[in-house]
PyMOL Python script that loads the backbone (N, CA, C, O; Angstrom):
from pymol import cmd

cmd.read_pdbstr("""\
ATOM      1  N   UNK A   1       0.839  -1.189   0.000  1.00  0.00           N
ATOM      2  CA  UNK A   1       0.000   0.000   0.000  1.00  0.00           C
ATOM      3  C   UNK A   1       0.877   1.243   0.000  1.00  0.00           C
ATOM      4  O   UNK A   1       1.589   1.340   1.000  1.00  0.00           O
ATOM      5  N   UNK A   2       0.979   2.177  -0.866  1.00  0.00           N
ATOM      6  CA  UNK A   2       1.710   3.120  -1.010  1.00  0.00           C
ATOM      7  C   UNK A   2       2.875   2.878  -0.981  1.00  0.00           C
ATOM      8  O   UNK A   2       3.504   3.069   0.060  1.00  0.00           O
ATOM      9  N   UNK A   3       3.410   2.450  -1.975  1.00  0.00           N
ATOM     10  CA  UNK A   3       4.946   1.998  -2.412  1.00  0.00           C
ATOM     11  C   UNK A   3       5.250   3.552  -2.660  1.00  0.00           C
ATOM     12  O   UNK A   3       4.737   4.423  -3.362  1.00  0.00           O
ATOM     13  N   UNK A   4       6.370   3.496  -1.716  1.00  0.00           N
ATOM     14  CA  UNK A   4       7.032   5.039  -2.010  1.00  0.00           C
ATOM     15  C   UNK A   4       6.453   6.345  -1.271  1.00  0.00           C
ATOM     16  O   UNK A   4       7.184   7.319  -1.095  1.00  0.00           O
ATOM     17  N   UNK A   5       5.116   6.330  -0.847  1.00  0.00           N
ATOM     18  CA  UNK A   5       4.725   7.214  -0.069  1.00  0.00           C
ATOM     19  C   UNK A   5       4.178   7.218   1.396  1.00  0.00           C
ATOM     20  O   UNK A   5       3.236   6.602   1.896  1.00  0.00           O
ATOM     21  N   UNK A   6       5.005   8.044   1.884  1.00  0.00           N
ATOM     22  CA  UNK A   6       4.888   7.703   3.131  1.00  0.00           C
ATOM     23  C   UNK A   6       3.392   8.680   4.097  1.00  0.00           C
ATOM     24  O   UNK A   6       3.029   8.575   5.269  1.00  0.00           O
ATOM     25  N   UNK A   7       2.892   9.515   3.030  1.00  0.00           N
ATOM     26  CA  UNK A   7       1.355  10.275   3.446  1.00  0.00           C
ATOM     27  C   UNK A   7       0.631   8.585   3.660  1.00  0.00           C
ATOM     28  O   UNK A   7       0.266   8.003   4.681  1.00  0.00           O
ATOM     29  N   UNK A   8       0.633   8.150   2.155  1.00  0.00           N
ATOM     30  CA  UNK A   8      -0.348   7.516   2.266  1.00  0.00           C
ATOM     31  C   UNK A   8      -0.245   5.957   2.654  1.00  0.00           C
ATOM     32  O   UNK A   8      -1.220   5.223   2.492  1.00  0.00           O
ATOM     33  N   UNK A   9       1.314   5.346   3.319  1.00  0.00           N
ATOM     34  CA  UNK A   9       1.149   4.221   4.520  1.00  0.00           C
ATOM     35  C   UNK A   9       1.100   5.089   5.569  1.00  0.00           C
ATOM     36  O   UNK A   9       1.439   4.316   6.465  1.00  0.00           O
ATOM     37  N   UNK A  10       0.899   6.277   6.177  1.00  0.00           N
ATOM     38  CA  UNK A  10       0.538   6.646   7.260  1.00  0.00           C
ATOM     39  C   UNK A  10      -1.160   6.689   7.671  1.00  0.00           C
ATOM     40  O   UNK A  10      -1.760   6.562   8.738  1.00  0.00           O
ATOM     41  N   UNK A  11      -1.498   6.880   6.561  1.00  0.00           N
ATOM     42  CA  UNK A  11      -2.888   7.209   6.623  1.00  0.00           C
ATOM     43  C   UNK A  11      -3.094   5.185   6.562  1.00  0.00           C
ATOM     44  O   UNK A  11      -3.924   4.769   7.370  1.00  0.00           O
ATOM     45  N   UNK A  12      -2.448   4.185   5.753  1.00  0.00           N
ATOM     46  CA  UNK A  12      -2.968   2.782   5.847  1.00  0.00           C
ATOM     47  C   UNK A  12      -2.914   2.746   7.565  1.00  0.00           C
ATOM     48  O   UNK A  12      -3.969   2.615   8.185  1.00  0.00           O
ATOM     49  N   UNK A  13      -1.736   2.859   8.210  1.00  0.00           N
ATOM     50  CA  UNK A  13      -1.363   2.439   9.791  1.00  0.00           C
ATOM     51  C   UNK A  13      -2.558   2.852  10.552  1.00  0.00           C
ATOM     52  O   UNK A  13      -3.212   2.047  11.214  1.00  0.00           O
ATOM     53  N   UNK A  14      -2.881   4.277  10.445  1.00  0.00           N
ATOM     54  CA  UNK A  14      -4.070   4.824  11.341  1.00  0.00           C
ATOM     55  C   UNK A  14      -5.094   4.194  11.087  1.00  0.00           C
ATOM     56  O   UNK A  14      -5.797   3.955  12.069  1.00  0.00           O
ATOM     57  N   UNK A  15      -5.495   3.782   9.991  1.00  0.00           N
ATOM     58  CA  UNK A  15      -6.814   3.298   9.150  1.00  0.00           C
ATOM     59  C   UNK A  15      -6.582   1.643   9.528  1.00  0.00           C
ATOM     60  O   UNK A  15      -7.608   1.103   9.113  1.00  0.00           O
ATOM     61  N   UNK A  16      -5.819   0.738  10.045  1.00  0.00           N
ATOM     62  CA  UNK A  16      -4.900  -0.336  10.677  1.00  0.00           C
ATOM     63  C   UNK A  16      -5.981  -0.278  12.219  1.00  0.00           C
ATOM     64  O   UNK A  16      -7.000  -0.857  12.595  1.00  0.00           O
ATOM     65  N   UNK A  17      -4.875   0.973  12.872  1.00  0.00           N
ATOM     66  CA  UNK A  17      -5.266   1.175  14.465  1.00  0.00           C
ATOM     67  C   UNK A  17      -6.610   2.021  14.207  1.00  0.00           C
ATOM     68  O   UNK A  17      -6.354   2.816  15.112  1.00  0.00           O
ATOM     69  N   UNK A  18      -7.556   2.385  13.819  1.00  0.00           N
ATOM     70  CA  UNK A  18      -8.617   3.011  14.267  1.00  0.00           C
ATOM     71  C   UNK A  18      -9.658   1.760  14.243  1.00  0.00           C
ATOM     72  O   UNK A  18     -10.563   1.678  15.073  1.00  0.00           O
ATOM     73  N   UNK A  19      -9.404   0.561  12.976  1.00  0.00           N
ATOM     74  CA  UNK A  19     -10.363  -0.369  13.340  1.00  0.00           C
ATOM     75  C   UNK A  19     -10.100  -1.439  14.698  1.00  0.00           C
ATOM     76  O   UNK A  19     -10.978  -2.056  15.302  1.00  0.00           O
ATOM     77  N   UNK A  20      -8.291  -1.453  15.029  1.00  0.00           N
ATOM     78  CA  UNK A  20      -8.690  -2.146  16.117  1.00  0.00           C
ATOM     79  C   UNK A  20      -9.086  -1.462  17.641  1.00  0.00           C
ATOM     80  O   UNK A  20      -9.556  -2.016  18.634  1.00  0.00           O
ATOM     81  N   UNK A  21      -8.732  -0.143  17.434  1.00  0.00           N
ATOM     82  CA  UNK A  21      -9.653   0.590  18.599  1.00  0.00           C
ATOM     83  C   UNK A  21     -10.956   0.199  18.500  1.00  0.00           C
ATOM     84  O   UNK A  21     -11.453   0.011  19.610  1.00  0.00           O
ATOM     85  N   UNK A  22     -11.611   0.028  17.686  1.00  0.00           N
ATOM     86  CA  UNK A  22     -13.247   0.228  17.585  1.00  0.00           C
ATOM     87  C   UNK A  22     -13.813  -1.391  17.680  1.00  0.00           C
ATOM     88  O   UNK A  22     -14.996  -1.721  17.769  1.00  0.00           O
ATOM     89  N   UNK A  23     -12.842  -2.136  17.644  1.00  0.00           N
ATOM     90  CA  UNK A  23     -13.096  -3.607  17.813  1.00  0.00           C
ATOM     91  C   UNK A  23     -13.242  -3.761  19.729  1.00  0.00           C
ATOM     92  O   UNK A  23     -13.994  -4.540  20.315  1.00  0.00           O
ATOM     93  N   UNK A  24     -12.286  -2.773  20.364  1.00  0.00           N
ATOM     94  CA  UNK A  24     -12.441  -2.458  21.357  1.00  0.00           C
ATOM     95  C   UNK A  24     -12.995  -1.413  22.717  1.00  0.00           C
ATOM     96  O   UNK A  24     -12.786  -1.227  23.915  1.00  0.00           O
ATOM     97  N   UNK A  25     -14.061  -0.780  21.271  1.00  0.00           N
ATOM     98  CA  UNK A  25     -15.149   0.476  21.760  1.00  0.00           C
ATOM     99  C   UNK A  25     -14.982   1.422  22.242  1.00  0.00           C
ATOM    100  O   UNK A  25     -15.618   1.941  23.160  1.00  0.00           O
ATOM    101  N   UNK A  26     -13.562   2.004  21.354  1.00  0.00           N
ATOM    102  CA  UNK A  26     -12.615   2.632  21.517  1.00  0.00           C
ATOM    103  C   UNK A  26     -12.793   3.503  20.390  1.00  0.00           C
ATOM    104  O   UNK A  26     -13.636   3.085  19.597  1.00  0.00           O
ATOM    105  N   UNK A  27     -12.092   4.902  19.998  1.00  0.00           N
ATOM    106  CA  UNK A  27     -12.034   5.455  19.069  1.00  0.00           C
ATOM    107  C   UNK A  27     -10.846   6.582  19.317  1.00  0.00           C
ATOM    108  O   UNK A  27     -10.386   7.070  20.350  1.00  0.00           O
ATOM    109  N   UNK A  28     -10.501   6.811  17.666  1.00  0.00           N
ATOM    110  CA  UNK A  28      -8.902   8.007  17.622  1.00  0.00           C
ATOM    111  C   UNK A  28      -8.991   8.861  18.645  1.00  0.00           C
ATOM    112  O   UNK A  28      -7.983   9.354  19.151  1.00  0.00           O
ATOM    113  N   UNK A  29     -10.445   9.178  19.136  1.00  0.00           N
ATOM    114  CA  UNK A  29     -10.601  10.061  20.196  1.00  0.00           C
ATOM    115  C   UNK A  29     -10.162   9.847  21.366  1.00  0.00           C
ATOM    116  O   UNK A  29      -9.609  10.824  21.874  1.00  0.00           O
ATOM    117  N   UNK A  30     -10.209   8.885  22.006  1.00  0.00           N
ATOM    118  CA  UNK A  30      -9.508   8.244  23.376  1.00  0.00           C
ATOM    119  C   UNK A  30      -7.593   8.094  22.874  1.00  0.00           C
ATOM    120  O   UNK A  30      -6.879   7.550  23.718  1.00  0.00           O
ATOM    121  N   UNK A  31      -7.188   8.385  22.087  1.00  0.00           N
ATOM    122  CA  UNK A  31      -5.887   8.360  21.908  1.00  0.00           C
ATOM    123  C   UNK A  31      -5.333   9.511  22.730  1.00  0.00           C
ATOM    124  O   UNK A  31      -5.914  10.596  22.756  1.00  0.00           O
ATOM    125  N   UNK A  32      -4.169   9.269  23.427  1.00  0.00           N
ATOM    126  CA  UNK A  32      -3.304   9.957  24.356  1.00  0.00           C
ATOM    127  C   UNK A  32      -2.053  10.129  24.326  1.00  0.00           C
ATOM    128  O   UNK A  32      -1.438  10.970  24.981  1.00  0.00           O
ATOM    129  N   UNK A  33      -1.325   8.872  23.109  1.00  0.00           N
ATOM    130  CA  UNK A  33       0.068   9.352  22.596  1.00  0.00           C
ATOM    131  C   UNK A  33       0.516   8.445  21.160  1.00  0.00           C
ATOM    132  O   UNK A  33       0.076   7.301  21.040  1.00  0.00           O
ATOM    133  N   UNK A  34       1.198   8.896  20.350  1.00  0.00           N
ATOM    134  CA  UNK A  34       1.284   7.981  18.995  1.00  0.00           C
ATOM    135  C   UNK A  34       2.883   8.632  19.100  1.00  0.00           C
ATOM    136  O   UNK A  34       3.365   9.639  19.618  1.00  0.00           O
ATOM    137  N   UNK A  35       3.360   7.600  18.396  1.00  0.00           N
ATOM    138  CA  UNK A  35       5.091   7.528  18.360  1.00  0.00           C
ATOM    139  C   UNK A  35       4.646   6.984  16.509  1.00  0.00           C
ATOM    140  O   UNK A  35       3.718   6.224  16.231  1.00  0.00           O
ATOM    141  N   UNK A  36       5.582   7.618  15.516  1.00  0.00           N
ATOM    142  CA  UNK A  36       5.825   7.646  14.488  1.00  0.00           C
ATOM    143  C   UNK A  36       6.964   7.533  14.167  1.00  0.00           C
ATOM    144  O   UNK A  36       7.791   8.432  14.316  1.00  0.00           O
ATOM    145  N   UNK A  37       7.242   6.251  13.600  1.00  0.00           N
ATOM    146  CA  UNK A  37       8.648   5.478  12.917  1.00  0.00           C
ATOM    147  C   UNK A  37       8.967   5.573  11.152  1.00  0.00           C
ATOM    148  O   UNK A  37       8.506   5.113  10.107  1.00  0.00           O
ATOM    149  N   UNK A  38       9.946   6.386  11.563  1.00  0.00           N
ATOM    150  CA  UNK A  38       9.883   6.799   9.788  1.00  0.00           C
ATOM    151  C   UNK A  38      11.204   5.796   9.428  1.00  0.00           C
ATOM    152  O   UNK A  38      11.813   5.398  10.421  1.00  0.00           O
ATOM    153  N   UNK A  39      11.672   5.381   8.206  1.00  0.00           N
ATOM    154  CA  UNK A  39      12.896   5.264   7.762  1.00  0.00           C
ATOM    155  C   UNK A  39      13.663   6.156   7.452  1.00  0.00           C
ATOM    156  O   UNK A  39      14.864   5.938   7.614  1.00  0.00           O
ATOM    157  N   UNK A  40      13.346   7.098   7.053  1.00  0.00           N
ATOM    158  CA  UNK A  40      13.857   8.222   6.273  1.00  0.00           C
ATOM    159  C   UNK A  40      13.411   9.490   7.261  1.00  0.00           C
ATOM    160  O   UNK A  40      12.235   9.834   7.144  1.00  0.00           O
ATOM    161  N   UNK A  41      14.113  10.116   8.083  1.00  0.00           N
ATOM    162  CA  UNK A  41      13.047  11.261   9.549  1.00  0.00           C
ATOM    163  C   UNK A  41      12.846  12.665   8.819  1.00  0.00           C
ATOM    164  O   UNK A  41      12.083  13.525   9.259  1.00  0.00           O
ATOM    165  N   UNK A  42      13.763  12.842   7.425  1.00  0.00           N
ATOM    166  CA  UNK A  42      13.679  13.771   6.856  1.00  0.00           C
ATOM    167  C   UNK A  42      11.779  14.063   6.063  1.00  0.00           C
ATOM    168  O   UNK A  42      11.083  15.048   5.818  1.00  0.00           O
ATOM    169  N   UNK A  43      11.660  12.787   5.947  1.00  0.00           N
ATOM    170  CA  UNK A  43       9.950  12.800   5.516  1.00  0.00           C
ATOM    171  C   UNK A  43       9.186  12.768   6.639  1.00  0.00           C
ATOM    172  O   UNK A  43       8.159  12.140   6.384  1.00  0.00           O
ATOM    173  N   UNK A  44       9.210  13.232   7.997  1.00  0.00           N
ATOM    174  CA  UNK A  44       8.746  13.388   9.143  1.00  0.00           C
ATOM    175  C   UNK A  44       6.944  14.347   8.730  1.00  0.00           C
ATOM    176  O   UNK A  44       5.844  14.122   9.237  1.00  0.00           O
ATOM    177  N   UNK A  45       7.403  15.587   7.443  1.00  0.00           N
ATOM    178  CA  UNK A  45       6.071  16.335   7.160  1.00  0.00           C
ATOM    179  C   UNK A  45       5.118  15.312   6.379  1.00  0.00           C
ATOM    180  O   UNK A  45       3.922  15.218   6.658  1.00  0.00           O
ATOM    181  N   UNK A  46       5.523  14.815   5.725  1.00  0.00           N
ATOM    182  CA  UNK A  46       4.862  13.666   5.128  1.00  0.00           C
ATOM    183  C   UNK A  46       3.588  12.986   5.750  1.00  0.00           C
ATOM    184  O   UNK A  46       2.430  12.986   5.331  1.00  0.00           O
ATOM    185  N   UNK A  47       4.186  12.352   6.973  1.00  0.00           N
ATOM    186  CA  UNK A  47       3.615  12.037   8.205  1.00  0.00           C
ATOM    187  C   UNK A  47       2.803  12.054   9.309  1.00  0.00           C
ATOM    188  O   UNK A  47       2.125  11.262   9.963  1.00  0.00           O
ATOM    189  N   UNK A  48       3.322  14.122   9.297  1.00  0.00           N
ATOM    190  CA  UNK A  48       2.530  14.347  10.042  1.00  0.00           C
ATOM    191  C   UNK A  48       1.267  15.116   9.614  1.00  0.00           C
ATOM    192  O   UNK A  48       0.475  15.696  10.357  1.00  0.00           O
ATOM    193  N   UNK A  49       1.228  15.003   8.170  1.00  0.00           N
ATOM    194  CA  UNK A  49       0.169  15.662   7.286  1.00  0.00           C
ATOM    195  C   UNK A  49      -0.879  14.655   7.593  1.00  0.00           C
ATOM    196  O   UNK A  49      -1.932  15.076   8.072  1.00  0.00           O
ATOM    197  N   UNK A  50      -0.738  13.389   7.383  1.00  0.00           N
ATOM    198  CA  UNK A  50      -1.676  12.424   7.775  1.00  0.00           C
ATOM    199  C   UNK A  50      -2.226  12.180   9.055  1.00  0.00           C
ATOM    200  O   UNK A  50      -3.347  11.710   9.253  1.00  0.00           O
ATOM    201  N   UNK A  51      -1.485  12.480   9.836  1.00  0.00           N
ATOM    202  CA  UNK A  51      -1.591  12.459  11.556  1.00  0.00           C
ATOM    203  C   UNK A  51      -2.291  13.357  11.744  1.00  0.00           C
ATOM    204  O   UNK A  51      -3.335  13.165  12.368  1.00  0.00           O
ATOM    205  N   UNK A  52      -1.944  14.685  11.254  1.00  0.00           N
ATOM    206  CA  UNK A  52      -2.970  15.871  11.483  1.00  0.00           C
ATOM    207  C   UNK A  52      -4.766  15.765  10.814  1.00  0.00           C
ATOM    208  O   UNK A  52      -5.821  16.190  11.285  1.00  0.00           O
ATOM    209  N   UNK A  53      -4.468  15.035   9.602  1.00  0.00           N
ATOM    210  CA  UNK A  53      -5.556  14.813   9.120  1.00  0.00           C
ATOM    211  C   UNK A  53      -6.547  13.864   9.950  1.00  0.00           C
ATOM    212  O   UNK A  53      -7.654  13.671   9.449  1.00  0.00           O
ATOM    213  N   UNK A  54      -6.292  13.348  10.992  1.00  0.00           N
ATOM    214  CA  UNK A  54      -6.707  12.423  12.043  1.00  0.00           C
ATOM    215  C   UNK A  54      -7.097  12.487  13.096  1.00  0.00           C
ATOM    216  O   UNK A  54      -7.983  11.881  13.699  1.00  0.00           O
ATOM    217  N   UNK A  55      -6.135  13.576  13.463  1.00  0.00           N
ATOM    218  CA  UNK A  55      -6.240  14.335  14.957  1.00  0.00           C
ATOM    219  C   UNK A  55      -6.151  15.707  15.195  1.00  0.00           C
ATOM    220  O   UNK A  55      -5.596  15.755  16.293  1.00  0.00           O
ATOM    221  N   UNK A  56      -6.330  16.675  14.886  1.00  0.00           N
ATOM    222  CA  UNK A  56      -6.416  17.744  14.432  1.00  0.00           C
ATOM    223  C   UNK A  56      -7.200  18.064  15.437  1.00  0.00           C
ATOM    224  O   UNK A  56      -6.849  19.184  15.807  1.00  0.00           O
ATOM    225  N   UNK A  57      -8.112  17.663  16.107  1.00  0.00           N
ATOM    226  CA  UNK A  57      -9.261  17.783  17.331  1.00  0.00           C
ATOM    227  C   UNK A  57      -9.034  16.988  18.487  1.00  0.00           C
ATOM    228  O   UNK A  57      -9.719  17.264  19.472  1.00  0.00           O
ATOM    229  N   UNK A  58      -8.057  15.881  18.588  1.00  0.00           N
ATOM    230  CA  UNK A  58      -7.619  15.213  20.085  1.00  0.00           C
ATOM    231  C   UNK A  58      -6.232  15.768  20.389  1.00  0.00           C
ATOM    232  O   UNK A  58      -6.037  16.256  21.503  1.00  0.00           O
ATOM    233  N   UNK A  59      -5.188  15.729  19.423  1.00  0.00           N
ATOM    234  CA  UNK A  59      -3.856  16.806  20.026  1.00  0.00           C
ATOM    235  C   UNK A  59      -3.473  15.674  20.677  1.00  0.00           C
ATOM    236  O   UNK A  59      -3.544  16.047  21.848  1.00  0.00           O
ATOM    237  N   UNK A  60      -3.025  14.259  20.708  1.00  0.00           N
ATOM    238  CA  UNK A  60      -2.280  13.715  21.041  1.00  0.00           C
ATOM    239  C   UNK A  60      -0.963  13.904  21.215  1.00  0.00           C
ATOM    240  O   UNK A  60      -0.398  14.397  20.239  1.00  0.00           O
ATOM    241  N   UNK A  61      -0.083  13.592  22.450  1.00  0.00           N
ATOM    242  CA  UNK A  61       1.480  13.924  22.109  1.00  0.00           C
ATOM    243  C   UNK A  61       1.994  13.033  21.317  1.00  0.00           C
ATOM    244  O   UNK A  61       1.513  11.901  21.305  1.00  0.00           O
ATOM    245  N   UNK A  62       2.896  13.316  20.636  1.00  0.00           N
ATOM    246  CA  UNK A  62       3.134  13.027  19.093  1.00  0.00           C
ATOM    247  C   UNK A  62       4.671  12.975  19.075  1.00  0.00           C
ATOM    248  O   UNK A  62       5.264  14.054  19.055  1.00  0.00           O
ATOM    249  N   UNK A  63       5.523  11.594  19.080  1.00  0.00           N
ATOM    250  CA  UNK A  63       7.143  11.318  18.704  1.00  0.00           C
ATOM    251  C   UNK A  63       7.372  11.146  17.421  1.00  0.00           C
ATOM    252  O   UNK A  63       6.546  10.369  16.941  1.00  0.00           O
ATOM    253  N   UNK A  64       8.298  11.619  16.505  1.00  0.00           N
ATOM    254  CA  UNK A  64       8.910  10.896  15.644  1.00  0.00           C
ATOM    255  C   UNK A  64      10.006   9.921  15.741  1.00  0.00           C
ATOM    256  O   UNK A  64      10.756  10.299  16.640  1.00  0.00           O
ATOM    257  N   UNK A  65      10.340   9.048  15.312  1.00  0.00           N
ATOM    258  CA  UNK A  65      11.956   8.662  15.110  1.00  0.00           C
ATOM    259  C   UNK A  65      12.357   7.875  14.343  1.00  0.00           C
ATOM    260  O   UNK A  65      11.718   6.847  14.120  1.00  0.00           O
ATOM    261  N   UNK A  66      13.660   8.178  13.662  1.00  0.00           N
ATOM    262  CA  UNK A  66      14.275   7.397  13.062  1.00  0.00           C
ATOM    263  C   UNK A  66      14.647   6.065  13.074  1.00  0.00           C
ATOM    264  O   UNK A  66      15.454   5.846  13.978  1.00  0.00           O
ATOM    265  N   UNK A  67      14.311   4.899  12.284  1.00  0.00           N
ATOM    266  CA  UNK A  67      14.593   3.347  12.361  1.00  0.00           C
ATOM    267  C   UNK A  67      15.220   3.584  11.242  1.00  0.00           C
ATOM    268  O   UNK A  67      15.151   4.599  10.549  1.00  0.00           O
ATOM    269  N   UNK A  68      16.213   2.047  10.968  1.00  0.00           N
ATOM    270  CA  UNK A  68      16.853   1.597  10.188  1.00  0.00           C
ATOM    271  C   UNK A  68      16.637   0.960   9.548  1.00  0.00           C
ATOM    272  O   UNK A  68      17.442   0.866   8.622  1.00  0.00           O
ATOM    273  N   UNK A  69      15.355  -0.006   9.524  1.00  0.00           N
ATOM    274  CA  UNK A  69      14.507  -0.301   8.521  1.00  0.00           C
ATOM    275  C   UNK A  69      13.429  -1.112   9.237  1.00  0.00           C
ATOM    276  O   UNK A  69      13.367  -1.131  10.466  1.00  0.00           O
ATOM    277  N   UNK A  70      12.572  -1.790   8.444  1.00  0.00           N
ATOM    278  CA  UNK A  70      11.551  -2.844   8.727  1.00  0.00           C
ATOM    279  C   UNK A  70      11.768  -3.986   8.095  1.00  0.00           C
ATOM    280  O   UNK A  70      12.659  -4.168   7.265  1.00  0.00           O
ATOM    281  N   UNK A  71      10.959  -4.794   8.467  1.00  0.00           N
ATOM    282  CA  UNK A  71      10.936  -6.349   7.836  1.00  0.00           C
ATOM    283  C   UNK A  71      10.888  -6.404   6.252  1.00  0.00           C
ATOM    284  O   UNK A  71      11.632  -7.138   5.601  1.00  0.00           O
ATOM    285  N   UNK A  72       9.781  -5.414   5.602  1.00  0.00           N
ATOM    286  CA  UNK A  72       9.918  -5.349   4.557  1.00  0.00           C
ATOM    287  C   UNK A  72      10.088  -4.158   3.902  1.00  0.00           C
ATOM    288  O   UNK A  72       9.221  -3.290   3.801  1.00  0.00           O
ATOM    289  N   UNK A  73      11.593  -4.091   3.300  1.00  0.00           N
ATOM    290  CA  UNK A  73      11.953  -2.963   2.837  1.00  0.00           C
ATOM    291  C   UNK A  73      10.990  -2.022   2.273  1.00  0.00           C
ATOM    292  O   UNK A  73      11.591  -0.959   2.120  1.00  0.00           O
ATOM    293  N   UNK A  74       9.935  -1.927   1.942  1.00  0.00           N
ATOM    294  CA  UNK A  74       9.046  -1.234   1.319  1.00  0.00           C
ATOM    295  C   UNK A  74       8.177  -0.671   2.413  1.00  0.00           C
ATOM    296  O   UNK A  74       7.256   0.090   2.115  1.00  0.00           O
ATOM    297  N   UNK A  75       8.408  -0.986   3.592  1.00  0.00           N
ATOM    298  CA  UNK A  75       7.697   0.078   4.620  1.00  0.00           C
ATOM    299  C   UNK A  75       8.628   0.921   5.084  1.00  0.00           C
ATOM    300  O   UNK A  75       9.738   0.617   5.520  1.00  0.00           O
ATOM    301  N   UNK A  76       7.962   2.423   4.940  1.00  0.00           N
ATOM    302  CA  UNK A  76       8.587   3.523   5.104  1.00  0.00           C
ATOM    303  C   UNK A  76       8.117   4.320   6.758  1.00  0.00           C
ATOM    304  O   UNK A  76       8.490   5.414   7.182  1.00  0.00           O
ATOM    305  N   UNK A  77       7.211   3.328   7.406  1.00  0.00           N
ATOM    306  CA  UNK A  77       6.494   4.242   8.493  1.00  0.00           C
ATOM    307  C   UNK A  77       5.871   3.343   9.101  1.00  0.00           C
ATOM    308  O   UNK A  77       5.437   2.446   8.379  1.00  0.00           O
ATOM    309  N   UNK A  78       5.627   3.249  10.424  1.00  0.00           N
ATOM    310  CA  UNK A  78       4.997   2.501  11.476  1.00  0.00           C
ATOM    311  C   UNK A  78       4.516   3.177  12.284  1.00  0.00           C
ATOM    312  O   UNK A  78       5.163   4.118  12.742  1.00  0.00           O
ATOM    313  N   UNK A  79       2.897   2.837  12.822  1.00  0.00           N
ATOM    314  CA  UNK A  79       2.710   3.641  14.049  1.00  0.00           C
ATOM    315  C   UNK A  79       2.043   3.160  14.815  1.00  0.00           C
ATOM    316  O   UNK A  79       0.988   2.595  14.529  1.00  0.00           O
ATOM    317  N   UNK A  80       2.585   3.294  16.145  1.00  0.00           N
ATOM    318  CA  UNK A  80       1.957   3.204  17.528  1.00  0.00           C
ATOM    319  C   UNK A  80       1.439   3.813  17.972  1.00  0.00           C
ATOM    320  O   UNK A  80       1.729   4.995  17.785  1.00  0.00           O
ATOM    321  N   UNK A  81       0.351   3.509  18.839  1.00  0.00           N
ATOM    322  CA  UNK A  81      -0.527   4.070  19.665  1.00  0.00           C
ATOM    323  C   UNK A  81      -0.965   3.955  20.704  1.00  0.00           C
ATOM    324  O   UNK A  81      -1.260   2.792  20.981  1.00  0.00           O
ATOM    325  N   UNK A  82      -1.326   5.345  22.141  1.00  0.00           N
ATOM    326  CA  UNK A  82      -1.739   4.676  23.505  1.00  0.00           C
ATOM    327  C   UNK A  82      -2.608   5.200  23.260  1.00  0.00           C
ATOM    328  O   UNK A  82      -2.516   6.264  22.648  1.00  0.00           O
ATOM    329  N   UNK A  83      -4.125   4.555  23.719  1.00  0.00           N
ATOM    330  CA  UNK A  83      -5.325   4.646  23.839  1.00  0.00           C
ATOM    331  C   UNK A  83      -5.859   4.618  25.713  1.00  0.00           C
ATOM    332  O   UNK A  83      -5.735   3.493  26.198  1.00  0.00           O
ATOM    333  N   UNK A  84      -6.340   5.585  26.596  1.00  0.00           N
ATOM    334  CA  UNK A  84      -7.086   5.451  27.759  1.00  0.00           C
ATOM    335  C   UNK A  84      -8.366   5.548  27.768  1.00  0.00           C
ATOM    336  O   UNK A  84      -8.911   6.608  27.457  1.00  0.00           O
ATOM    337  N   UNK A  85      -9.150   4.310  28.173  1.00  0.00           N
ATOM    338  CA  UNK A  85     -10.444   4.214  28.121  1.00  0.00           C
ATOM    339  C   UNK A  85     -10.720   4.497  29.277  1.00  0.00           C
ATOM    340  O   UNK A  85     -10.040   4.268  30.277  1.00  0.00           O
ATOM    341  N   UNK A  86     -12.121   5.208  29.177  1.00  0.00           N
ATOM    342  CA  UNK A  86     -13.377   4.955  30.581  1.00  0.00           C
ATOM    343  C   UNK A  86     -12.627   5.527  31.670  1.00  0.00           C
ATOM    344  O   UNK A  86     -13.109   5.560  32.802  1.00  0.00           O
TER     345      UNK A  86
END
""", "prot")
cmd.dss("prot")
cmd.show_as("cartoon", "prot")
cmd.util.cbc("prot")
cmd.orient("prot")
């Protein structure tokens, strides 16, 4: 999914974690911190264009950082997420 762009595997990852929040009656809204793994940290805006497009109204605290790669060379971005319910 998005070979080469890292907007749009950011937007796959969130679109990833928002269905398993909601499997757990949960939503982006209860999010409280996301850490963002780039390969490349120089495409960090990339990233956070999609992130913003997401959260723009919860303001999660928000890490970037640099990795050295993933399992499969063709992922450019990974993201984690803390969610507090109830």
């Amino acid at each position: 999914m998005g070979r080469g762009d890292v907007h749009a595997q950011t937007v796959r990852c969130l679109d990833i974690a928002d269905a398993a929040l909601k499997e757990t009656g949960a939503s982006l809204g209860d999010v409280v911190r996301t850490r963002i793994m780039l390969t490349d940290v120089t495409r960090w805006e990339e990233a956070a264009r999609a992130h913003g497009e997401r959260f723009a109204s919860v303001r999660p605290v928000c890490t970037f950082l640099e990795v050295s790669r993933f399992i499969d060379p063709e992922w450019l971005v990974e993201v984690e997420l803390d969610a507090i319910l109830g």
